[in-house]
N, C-alpha and C positions, 0 to 999 in steps of 0.2 A: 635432357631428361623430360618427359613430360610432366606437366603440369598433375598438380595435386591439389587443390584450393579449399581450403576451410578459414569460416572468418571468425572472429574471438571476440568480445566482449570482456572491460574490464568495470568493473564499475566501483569508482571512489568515491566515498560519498565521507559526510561526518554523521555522527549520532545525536541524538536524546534522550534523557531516562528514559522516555519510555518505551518497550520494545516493541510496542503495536505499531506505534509510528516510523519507528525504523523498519520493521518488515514492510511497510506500504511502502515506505521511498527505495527499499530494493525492488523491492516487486515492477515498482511504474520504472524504475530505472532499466530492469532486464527487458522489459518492453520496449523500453526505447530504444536499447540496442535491436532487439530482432526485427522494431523495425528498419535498422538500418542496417540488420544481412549479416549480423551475428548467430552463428548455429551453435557456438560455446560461449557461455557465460561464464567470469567466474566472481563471486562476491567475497569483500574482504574477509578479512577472519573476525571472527563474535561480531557479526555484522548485527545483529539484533539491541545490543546494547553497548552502551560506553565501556571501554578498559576496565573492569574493572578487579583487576589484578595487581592496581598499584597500592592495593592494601590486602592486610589478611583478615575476611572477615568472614565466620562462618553461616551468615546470612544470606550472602552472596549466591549460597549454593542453591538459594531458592528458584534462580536465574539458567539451571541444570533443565533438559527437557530429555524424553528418550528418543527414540527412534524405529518406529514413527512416531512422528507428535505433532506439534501444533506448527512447527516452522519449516519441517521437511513437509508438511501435509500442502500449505499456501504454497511452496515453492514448486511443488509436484503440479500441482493444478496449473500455476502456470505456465508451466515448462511444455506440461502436455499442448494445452491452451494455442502454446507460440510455436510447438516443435522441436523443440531448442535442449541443447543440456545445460545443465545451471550445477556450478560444482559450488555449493551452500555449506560455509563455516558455522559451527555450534558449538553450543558448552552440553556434551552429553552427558546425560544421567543415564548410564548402565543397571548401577542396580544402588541399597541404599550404602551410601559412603562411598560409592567406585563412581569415578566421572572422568573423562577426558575432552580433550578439545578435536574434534572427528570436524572433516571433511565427509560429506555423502556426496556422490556423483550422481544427478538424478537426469533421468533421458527423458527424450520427446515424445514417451506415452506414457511419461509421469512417474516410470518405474523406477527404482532403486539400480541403478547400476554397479556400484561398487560404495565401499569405506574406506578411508584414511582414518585413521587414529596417532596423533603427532606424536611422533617421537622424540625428540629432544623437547627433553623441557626446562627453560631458564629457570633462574633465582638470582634474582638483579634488583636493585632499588628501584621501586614501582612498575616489576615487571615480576611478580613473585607469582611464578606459575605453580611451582610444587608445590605449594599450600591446596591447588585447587585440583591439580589434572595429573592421574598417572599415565605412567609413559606408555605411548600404542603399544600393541601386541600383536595385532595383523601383519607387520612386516613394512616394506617396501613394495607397493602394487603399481600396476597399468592398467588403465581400465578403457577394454574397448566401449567405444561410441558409434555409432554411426557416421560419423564426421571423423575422427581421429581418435588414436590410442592417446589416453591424458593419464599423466604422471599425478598425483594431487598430492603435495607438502605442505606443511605449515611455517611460517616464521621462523623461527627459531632453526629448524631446520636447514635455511636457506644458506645457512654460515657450513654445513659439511658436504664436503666434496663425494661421502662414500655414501648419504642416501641419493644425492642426484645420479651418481654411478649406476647405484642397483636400482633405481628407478628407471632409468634410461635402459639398462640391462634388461629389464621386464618386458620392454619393448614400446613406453613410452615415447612417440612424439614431439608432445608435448608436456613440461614440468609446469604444474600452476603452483603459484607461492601467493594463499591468501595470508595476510599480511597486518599487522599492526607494529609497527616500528616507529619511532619519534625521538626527540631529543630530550631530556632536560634541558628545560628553558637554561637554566643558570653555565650550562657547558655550551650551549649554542654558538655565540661568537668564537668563543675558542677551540670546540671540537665539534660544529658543527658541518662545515664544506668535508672534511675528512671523513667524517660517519658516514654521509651520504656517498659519497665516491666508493667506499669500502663496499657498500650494499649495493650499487651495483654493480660495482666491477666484479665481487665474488660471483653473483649469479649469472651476467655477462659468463666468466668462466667455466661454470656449469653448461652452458649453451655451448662452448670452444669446446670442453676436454670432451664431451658425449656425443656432440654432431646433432643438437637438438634445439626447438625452439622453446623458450622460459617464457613464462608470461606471471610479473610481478604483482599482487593488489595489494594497495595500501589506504590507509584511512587518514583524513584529514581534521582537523581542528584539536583545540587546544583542551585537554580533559584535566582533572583534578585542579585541586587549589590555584586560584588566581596565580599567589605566588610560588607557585611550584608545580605539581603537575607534570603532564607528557604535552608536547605539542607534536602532534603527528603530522609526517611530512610530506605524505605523499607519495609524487614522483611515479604512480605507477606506471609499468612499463613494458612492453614486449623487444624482445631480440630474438634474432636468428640463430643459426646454427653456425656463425662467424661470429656470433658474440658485437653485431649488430645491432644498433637499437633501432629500431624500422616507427616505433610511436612511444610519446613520452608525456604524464600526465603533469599537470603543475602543481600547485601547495593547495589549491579549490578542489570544489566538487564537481567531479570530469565523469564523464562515461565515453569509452575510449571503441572504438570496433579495429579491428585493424586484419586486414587479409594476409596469410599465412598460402604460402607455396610448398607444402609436404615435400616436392618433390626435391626440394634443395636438402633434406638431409641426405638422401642417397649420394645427392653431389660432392658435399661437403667430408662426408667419410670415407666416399672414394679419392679422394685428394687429401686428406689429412686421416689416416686409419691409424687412428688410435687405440679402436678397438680390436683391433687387428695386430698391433703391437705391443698389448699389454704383455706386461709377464707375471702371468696368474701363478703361477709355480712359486714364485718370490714374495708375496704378498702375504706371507702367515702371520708376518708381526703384527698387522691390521688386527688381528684377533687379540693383542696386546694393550695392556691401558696405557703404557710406558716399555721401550726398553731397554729396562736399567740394565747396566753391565753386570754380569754373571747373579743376578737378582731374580725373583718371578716376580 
């Protein structure tokens, strides 16, 4: 198969209250990827500021921007700047009381390329999203790039097998999963090696069942109450279309590049067609929350 090469960019970083300061540390960080031959960037999810969805506070929502605004504005500049696409997580502010957690895909002449807007949305202990973000409404997209067609999901997301499906189906590439995921400290020892295995082995399987390449971001350090809190774990990561992990980041602040060979999906689906053996005809229960025996 001939060769297809695009290089990617992951950048793990941790936060600070402040959000000016965290936009400069993504900003020099996507620099330092392009300069080392990244043409896709992707920054973790609410990279701008600390978690903070491990409470419900209606203050919070002051942390809401539109689009455009102030963080898709710096990230467009650079992007043009470097050439580069940079797929930038935010707390958007739609209109007043409507807010979601959006993906913008922005290219190398600073344009707007496409939106995500996350669809699944948790309510977890200090992960209480539906106090803050209603559920996307754009669908499941692909958005062409210049370098490749990107898949863009959120977190939460990364746990269901049928947005990576229809996302893949759109004609994605590539899936990016910006990313905040961590443990409570006090289940670590005991459920923590299993959480992280779980996270990536499910998106790992998103890369097998689709014939594509996944590329994970996650944020690192420890947020909320000394004694309590999220400590976020990292590990960001890229895989193949064999559900490969080709680069793997640690529990620090990493910016990862890693070259991607396009050309391995054609290989990989011609030798394992799954999408070729689906049975779409049999799938209507999908449309079903449950199903119960002779129940709706």
């Amino acid at each position: 198969m001939a060769k297809r090469v695009v290089k990617v960019g992951l950048v793990q970083m941790s936060t600070v209250e402040a959000p000016q300061a965290n936009l400069e540390k993504a900003l020099a960080a996507v620099k330092h990827a392009a300069e080392r031959g990244a043409q896709i960037v992707c920054l973790q999810e609410l990279f701008v500021s600390p978690y903070f969805c491990q409470v419900e506070d209606a203050a919070l929502f002051d942390l809401a921007e539109p689009i455009p605004g102030p963080t898709t504005d710096a990230v467009a500049a650079v992007a043009k700047q470097l050439g580069v696409v940079v797929l930038t997580s935010l707390f958007e502010r739609r209109a007043p009381g409507l807010y979601h957690n959006t993906t913008v895909v922005l290219g190398p002449t600073g344009a707007e390329l496409g939106t995500y807007r996350k669809m699944h949305i948790p309510d977890d202990p200090a992960f209480y999203e539906k106090f803050y973000f209603t559920p996307g409404d754009l669908g499941f997209v692909s958005v062409p790039t210049p370098f490749a067609n990107v898949g863009p999901l959120v977190c939460w997301d990364q746990w269901y097998p049928e947005g990576a499906r229809l996302t893949a189906l759109a004609g994605a590439e590539i899936l990016f999963y910006p990313t905040a995921i961590g443990w409570h400290p006090y289940e670590k020892a005991s459920h923590g090696a299993a959480q992280l295995s779980a996270w990536q082995t499910m998106q790992r399987s998103h890369a097998i069942a689709n014939g594509v390449f996944v590329v994970a971001v996650n944020r690192v350090g420890h947020e909320g109450p000394k004694d309590g809190g999220l400590e976020f774990w990292g590990h960001s990561f890229v895989c193949d279309p064999a559900g490969v992990v080709l680069a793997e980041a640690g529990t620090g602040e990493e910016t990862l590049v890693v070259e991607l060979d396009l050309g391995r999906i054609e290989e990989q689906r011609r030798g394992w067609p799954f999408l070729r053996d689906r049975r779409i005809d049999a799938y209507g229960g999908l449309l079903s929350r449950y199903l119960d025996q002779g129940r709706r």
